[in-house]
C-alpha positions in Angstrom: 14.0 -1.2 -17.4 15.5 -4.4 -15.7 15.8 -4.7 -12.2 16.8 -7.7 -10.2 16.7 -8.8 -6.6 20.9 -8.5 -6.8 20.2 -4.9 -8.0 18.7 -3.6 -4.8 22.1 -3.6 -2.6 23.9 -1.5 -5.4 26.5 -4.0 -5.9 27.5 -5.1 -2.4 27.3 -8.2 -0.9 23.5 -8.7 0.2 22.4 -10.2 3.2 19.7 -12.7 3.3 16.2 -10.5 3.3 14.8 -9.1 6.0 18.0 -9.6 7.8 18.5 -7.1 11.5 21.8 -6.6 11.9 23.6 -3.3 13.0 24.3 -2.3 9.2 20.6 -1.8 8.8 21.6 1.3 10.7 24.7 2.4 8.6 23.3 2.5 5.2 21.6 5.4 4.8 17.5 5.5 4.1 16.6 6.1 0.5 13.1 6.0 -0.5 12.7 4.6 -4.3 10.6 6.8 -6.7 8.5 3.4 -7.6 7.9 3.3 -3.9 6.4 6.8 -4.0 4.2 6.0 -6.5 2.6 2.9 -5.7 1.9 4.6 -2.7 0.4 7.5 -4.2 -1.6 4.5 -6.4 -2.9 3.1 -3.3 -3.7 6.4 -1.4 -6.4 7.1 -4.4 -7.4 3.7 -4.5 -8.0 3.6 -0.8 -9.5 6.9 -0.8 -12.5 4.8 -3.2 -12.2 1.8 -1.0 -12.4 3.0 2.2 -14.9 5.3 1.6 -17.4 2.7 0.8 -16.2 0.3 3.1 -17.1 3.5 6.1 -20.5 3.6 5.1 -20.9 -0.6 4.2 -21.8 -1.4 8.0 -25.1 1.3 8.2 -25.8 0.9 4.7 -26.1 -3.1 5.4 -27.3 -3.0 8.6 -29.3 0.3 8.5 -30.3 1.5 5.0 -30.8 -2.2 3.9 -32.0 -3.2 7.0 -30.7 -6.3 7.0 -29.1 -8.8 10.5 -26.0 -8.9 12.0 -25.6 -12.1 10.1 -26.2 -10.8 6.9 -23.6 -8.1 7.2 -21.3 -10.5 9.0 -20.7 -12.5 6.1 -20.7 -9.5 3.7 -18.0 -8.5 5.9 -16.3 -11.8 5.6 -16.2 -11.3 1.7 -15.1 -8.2 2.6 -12.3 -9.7 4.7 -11.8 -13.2 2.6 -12.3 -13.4 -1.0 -9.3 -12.1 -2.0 -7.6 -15.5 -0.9 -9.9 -16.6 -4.3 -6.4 -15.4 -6.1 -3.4 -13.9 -4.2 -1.6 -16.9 -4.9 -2.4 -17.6 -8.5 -1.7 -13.6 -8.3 1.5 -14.1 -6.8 2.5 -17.1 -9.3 1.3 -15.1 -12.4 3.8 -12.3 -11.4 7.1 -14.7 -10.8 6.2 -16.4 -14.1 5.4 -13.3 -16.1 8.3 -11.5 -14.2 5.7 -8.5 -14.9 4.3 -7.7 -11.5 2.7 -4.5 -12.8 0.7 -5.9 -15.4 -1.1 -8.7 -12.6 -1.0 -5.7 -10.7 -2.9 -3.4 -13.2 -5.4 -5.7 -13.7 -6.6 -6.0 -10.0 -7.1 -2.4 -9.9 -9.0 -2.7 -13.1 -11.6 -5.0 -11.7 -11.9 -3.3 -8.3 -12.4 -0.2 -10.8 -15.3 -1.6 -12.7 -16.9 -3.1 -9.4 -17.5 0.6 -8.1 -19.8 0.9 -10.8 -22.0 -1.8 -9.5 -22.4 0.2 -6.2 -24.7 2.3 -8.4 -27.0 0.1 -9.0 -27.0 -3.0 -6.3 -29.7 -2.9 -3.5 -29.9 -6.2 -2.1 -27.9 -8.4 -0.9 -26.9 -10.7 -3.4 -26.1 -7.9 -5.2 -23.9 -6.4 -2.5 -22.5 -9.6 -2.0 -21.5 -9.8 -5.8 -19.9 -6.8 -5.9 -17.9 -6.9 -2.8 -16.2 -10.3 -4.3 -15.8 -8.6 -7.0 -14.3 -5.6 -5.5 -12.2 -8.1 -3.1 -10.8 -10.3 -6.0 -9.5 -7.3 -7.3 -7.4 -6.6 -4.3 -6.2 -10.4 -4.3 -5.1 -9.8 -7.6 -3.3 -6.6 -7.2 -1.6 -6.9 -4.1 1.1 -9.8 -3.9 2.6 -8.2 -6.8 2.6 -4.8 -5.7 4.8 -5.6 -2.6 6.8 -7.4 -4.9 7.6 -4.5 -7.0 8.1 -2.8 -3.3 10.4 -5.9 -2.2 12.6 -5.2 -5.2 12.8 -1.3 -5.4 13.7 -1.5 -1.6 16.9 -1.3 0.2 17.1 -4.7 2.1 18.4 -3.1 5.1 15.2 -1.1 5.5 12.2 -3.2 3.7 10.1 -3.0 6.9 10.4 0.8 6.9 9.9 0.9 3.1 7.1 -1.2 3.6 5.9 1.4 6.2 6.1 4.8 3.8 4.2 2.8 1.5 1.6 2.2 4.2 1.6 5.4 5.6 0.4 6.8 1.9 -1.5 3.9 1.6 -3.4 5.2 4.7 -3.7 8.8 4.1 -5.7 7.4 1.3 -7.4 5.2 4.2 -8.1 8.5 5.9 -9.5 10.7 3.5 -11.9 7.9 2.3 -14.5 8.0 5.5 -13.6 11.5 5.5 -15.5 12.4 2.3 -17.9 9.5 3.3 -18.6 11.6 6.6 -19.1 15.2 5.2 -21.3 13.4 2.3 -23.7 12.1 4.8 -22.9 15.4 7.0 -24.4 17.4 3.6 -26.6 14.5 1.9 -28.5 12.4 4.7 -28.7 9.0 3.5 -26.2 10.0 0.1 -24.5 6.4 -0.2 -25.6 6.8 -4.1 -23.4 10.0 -3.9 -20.6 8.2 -2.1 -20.4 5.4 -4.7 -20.0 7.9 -7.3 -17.2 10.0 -5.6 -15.5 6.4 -5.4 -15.9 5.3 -8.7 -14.4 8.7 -9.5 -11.0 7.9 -7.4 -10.6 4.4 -8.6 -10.6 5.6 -11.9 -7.4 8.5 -11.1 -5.8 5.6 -9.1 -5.6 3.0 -12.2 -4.4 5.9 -14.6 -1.2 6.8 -12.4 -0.4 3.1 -12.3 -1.3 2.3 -15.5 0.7 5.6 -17.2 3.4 6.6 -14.4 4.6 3.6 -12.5 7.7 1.6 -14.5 7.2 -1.6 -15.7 10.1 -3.6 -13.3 10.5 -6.8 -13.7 10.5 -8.5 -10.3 13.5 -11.2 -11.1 14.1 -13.3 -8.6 15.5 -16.1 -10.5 19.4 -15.4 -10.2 19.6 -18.8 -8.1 17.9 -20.8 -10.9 20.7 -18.9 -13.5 23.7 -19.4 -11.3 22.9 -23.3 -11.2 21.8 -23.5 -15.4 24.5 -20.8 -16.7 27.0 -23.3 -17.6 24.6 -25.2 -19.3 22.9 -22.9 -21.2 24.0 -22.4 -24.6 23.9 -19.0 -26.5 20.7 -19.3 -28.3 18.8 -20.7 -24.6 20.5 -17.2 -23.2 18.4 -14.8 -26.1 15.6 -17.1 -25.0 15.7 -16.3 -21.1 15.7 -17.9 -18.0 13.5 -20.9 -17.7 10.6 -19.5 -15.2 9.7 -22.0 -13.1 6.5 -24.2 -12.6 4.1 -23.9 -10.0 4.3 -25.8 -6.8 3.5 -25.7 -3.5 7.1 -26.8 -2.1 7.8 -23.0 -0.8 4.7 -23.9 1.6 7.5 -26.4 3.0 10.1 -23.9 4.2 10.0 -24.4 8.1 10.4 -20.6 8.5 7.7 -19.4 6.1 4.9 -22.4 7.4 5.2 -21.3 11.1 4.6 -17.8 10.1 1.9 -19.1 7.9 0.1 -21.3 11.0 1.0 -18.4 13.2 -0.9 -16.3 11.1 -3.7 -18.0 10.2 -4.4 -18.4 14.0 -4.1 -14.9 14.7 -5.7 -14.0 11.7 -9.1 -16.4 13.2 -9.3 -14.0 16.3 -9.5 -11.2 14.0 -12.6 -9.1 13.5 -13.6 -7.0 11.0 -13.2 -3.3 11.9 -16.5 -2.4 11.0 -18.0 -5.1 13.9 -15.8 -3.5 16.2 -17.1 0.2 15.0 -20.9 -1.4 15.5 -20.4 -2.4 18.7 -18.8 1.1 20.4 -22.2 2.5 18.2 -24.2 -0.2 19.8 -22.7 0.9 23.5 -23.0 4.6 23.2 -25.7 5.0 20.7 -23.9 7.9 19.0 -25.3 9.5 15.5 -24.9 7.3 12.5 -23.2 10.2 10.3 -20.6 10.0 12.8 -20.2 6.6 11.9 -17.3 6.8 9.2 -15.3 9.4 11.5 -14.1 5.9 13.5 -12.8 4.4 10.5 -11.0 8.4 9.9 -9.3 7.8 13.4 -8.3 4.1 13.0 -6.2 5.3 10.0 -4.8 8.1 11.2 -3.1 6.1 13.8 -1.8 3.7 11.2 -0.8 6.7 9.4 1.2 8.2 12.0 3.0 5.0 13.6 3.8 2.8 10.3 7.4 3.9 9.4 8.2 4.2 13.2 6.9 0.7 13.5 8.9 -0.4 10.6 12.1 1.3 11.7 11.5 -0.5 14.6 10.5 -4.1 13.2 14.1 -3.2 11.1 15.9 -2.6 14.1 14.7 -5.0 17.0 13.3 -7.9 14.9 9.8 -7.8 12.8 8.4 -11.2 15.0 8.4 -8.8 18.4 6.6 -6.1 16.7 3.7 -8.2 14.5 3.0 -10.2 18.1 3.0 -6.9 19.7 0.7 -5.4 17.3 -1.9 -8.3 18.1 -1.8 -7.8 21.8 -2.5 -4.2 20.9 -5.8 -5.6 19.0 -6.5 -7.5 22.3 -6.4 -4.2 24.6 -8.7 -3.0 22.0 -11.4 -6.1 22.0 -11.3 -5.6 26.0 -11.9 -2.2 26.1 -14.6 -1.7 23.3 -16.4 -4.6 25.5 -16.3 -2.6 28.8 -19.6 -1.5 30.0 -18.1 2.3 30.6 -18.3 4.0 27.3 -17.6 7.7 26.6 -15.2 9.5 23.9 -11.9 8.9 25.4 -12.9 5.1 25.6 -13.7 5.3 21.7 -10.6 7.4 21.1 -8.5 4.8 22.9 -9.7 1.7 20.8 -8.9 3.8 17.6 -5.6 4.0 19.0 -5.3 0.7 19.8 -6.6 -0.7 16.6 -4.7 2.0 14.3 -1.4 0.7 16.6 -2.4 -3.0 15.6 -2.5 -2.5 11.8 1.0 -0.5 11.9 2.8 -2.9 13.6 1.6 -6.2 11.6 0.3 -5.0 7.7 3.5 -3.9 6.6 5.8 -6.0 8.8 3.8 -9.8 7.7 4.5 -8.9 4.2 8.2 -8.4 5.6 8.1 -11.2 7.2 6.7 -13.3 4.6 9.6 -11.9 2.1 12.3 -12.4 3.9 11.0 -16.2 4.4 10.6 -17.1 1.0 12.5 -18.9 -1.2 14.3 -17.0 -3.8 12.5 -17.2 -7.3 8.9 -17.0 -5.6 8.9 -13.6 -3.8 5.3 -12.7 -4.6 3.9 -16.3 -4.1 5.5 -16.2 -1.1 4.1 -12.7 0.2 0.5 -14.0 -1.3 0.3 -17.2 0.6 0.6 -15.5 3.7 -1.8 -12.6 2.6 -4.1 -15.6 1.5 -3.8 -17.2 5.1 -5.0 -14.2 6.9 -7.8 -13.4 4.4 -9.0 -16.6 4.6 -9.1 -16.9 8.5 -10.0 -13.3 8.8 -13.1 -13.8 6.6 -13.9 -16.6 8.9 -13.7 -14.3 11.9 -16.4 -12.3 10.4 -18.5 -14.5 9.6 -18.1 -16.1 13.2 -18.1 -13.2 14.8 -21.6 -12.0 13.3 -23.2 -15.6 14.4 -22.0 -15.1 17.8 -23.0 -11.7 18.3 -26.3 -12.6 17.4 -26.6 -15.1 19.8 -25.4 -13.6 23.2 -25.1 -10.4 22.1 -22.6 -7.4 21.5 -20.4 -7.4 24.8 -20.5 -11.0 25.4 -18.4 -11.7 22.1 -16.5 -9.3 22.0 -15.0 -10.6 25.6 -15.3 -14.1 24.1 -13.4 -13.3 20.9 -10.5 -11.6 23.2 -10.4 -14.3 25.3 -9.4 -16.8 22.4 -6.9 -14.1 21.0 -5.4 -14.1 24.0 -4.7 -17.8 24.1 -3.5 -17.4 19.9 -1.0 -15.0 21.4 0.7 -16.5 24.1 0.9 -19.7 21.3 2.5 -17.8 18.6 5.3 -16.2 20.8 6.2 -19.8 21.2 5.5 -20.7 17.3 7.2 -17.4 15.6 10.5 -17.3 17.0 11.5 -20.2 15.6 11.0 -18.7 12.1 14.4 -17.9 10.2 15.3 -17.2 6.8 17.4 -19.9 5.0 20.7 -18.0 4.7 21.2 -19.8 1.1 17.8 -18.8 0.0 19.4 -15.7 -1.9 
């Protein structure tokens, strides 16, 4: 089955991508069955990720017994080393014009890095795995909202983006959730935990690899309309030309000031589980409650990502991701405040859940409808690669610091700067526009 980026509008005249306009209002939602799938791929998947990824800060920190530092740039791995490949990711799928096969392959890896959980207990060995696990995601990702990009409507990519991450993070939810009522039932059962996700990365690269089409993600039509009168008949059987690798897409004003914007933001970002460690830190809570905090975080992202990207469709996708950050900022401020107490842990989920709605679905978004035609997944991967790379700094940062002046002081300290990043980026962002002839 062929389907190009003309394809999505069903024949009309398409605006450029990502565009806001009052038609996104008039054409009525449909949610594509490849949509629903690749969501239902990454629910399972997360359900294996996220499960691990609950327990990672006590089985570091506790279990292991390792420092702050040590998990700190575990969780920077964690955050980072999928930048190793989200480009050359994103390339592969434009050149191939396969994005399910890249894609296949970096839920293969992240598959056969859940059997090293089995038998790692150090931390190089940790370390290892979650690159591993991490260069998986980098692989798999970029083309993944590619083959979203293309099955969606254009005048609703944010909110498509948004079902997605609403299964996405039902998956997100259930993960800790198991994690929890295994260490409820099994004190100290991480073994058991890497097995259960093992077992649910395993169901999640069968559905893609046996239900999801094969699409191709062409985004070349500009490249055609400029050669067609040149080509002769036997260069047509042959193909399009795919084009070479380059960086110039890097030099599109709108997609580099999201990409600085970004990255800036992205280097006041902490690592969930560092946040998570210091509301345990401040009211000393039991550790098999641990993994519930990661269970409320995505229920909030589950519950406000397709009204955020209605919203982000309607109003503009640059108020919303900024918004989304200031919501991470209320959330640095109040896990630092020396009162502590359930409704104070209940409003940072909130907070943080809010943050991840309004910017994970809505950067790719962004990042789409800033990008050159004929590069759609290198596009979305150089911005994924910007924030993985500055997030993984973050953590890394972040676990230095608290070590140094401790839990509360940073996390003032880090919401301080993000504060600053914020009031820079509402000044950066809005200059971003797509290039109407990009399509």
């Amino acid at each position: 089955m062929y389907i190009s980026l003309s394809d999505r509008s069903g024949g009309k005249r398409e605006k450029p991508r990502g565009a806001t306009t009052a038609l996104s209002s008039e054409v009525p939602f449909r949610l594509s069955p490849v949509i629903l799938w690749l969501g239902l791929v990454s629910m399972v998947t997360d359900v294996s990720s996220e499960s691990v990824t609950a327990i990672l800060p006590l089985y570091v920190t506790g279990f292991l017994g390792l420092s702050t530092i040590a998990f700190g740039f575990i969780d920077g791995i964690n955050q980072g080393a999928s930048a190793i490949v989200r480009i050359a990711a994103g390339w592969a799928s434009d050149r191939s014009g396969h994005p399910k096969r890249i894609a296949f392959a970096g839920y293969g890896l992240s598959m056969l890095a859940r059997i090293g959980f089995l038998f790692a207990g150090g931390f190089w060995a940790i370390a290892a795995i979650v690159t591993g696990d991490r260069i998986g995601k980098g692989i798999r990702t970029a083309p993944r909202d590619a083959l979203i990009t293309v099955s969606a409507q254009p005048e609703h990519l944010a909110r498509s983006f948004g079902v997605h991450r609403m299964l996405d993070n039902i998956g997100a939810a259930a993960g800790p959730m198991i994690a929890f009522l295994v260490l409820l039932l099994i004190p100290n059962g991480f073994s058991t935990v890497f097995v259960v996700s093992l077992a649910f990365a395993v169901i999640g690269v069968a559905v893609l690899g046996l239900v999801v089409p094969d699409l191709r993600a062409d985004g070349l039509k500009g490249i055609e309309a400029n050669s067609g009168a040149e080509q002769t008949a036997g260069s047509r059987k042959k193909g399009p030309r795919l084009f070479a690798f380059s960086w110039s897409h890097l030099r599109e004003p709108g997609l580099g000031k999201l990409l600085i914007s970004a990255g800036l933001l992205g280097l006041l970002t902490i690592g969930d589980g560092f946040i998570y460690l210091v509301l345990q830190d401040r009211d000393s809570f039991a550790v098999q409650w641990f993994p519930l905090l990661f269970v409320g975080t995505n229920i909030v992202f589950l519950a406000f990502a397709i009204p955020l990207g209605r919203l982000a469709d309607r109003v503009g996708r640059v108020p919303v991701f900024v918004g989304g950050h200031i919501a991470l900022l209320a959330c640095y401020f109040l896990a630092a405040a020396p009162f502590g107490g359930l409704w104070s842990t209940v409003g940072c989920l909130i907070l943080l859940g809010g943050f991840y709605a309004a910017t994970d679905g809505v950067l790719a978004a962004l990042a789409s409808q800033l990008t050159p035609s004929g590069k759609l997944a290198t596009g979305i991967a150089s911005a994924q690669t910007v924030v993985a790379l500055s997030r993984m700094t973050a953590s890394a940062g972040f676990g230095v610091l608290w070590y140094a002046v401790g839990a509360s002081t940073a996390m003032v300290a880090a919401g301080a700067l993000l504060a600053c990043a914020v009031v820079a980026v509402v000044f950066i962002l809005p200059g971003a526009r797509p290039k109407l002839g990009s399509e």
